[in-house]
N, C-alpha and C positions, 0 to 999 in steps of 0.2 A: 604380485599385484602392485599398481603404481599409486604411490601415495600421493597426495593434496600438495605437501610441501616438505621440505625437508626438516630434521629433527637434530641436525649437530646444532654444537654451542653456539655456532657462530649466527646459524637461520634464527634461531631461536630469539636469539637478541635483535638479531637486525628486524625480527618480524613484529616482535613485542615493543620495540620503540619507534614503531610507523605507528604516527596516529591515526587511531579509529575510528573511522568517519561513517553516520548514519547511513543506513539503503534505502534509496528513494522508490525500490522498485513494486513497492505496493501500490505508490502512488499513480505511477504511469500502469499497473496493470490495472485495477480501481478503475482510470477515466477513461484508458485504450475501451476493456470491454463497454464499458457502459456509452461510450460515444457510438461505438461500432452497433450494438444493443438496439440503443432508442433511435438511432437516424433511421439504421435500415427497419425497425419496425415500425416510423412512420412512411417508409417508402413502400412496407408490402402494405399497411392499411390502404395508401390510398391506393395502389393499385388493387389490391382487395374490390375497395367500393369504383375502381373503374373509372379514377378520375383525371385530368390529365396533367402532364410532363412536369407546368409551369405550377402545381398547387406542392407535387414532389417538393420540388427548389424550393420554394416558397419557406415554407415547412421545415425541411430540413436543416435551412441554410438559418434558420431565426433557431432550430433548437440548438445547431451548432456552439450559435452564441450564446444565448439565453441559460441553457441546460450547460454548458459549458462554465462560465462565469458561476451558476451557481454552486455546481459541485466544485470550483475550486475555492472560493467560498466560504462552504461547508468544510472544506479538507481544511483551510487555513484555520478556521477558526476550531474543528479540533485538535489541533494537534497543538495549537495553540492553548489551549485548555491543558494538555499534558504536559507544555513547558510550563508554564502558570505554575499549575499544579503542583511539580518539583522543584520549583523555586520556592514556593509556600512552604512544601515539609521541609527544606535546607535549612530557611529561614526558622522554622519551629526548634532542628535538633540544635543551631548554633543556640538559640535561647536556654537549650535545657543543657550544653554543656557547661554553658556561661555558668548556671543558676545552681546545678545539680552533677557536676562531673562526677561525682562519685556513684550517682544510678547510672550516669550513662556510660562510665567503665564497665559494670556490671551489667549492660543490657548489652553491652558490645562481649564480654566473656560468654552470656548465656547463647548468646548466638555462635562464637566460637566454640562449645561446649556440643550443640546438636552436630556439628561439624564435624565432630566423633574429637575431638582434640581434650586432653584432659592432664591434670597434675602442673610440672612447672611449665611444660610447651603449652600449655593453656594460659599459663601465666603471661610467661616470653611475649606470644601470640597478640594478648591484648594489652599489653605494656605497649608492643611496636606501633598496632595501629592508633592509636590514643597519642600516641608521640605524632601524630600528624594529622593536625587538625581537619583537615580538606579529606586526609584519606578514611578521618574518623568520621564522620559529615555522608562521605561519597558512603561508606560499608555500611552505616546504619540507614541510608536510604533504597538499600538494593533490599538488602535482608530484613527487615523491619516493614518497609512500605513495598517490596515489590517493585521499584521504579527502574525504570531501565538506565543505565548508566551511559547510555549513547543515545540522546534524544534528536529527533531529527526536526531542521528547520522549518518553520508554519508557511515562510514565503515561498522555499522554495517546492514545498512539497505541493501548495495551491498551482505554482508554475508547471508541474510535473504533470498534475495532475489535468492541467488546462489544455495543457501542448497535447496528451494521452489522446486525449479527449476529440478535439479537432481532425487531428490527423487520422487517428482511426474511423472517426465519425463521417469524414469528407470522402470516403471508399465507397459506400452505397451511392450518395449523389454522381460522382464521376461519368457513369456511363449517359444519364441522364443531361450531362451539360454538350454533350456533342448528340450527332443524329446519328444514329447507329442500333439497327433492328435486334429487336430484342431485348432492350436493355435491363427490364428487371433480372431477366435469366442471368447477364452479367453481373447484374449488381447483388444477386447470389450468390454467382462463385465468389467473384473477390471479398464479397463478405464475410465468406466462409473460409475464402484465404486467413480475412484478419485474426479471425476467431481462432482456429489454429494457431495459424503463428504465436499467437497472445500466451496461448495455453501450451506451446513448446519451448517458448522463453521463457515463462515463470518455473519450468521443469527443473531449471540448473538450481533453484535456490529450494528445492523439493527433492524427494526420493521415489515420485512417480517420474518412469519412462517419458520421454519427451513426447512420445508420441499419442501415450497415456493421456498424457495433461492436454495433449492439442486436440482432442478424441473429444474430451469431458468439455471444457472450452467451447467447443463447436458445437456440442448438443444443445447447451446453455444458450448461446445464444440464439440458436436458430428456434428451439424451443418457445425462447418468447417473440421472435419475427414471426413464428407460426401462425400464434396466438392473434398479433396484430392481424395479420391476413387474413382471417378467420372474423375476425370481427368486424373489417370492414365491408368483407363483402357480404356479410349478415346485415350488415345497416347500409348498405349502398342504395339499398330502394328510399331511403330518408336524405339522400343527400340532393 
């Protein structure tokens, strides 16, 4: 069986001192499905209620922006709340080592102690981390609050999440900006293209089958394009 990466001295180090850089790829799956989502399920509505080409465009191309802009937005401003957040408790434990280093040795042992560590390597242990202040700071922030120790960017993730967004979302309009018969039926496949694809790229950072995730993915979405179609041609006698 072929392993991930190699385990001599040498990978090891070379791998451990390449900085760690946050995955944006929640963000682009996040706005991919959800652009790809509501575009095309305002495009089966209005074909649903039977309405024509130019109310599609209309509609699509204002949620592009509109629905687009918000949820990056939305994405910026929480993840922005999760840096906030971990700057807040950094700021708390420097004050308590400032004020108290002798609990916060001790709260750093206790935690090296569930860790199954015990006697003088318990000791050693948090003698070393305590000898660095950032490293004493970073360890009571993972174990103590749960904070992830690789936070990821609020702008770029809004960026991530905008681009997701667009670009998958602009798949359902396409057939509809040229004259070409039939065009919701293509604006189903390739929708369904997206949805897919979405769900057999997010596979690699998972342990379902890529084909698995592209399966589930596609259900998802077209489940609520269903849904929209469904309801506009219920209301299409009010339109």
């Amino acid at each position: 069986m072929t392993l991930e990466h190699e385990h001599t001295v040498e990978a090891i180090q070379a791998r451990l001192a390449t900085e760690t850089k946050p995955n944006y790829i929640r963000d682009w799956v996040y706005g991919g499905i959800d652009g790809a989502v509501t575009t095309f399920a305002i495009v089966a509505g209005v074909v649903g209620a039977n309405l024509s080409s130019g109310i599609i465009l209309v509609l699509g191309l204002a949620n592009l922006l509109a629905d687009g802009l918000s949820m990056a937005a939305s994405n910026y401003s929480g993840t922005k709340s999760e840096v906030d957040d971990a700057d807040r408790l950094r700021e708390i434990e420097k004050k308590h080592i400032d004020q108290d280093p002798v609990g916060e040795r001790e709260e750093i042992r206790q935690i090296l102690k569930q860790k199954g560590l015990e006697g003088q390597v318990l000791n050693d242990a948090t003698d070393a981390i305590i000898a660095n202040e950032k490293v004493w700071i970073e360890t009571m922030l993972v174990d103590e609050y749960g904070v992830s120790p690789i936070m990821r960017k609020p702008t770029t993730s809004a960026l991530a999440t905008f681009a997701a967004f667009v670009l998958c979302g602009a798949v359902p309009l396409l057939p509809f900006l040229v004259s070409i018969p039939s065009p919701f039926i293509i604006a189903s496949v390739l929708t369904g293209i997206v949805f897919f694809a979405i769900g057999s790229m997010k596979s690699r950072w998972s342990l379902s089958a890529w084909w698995h995730s592209g399966l589930e993915t596609l259900i998802i979405g077209s489940g609520a394009a269903g849904v929209a179609y469904i309801v506009g041609y219920l209301l299409k006698g009010l339109v």
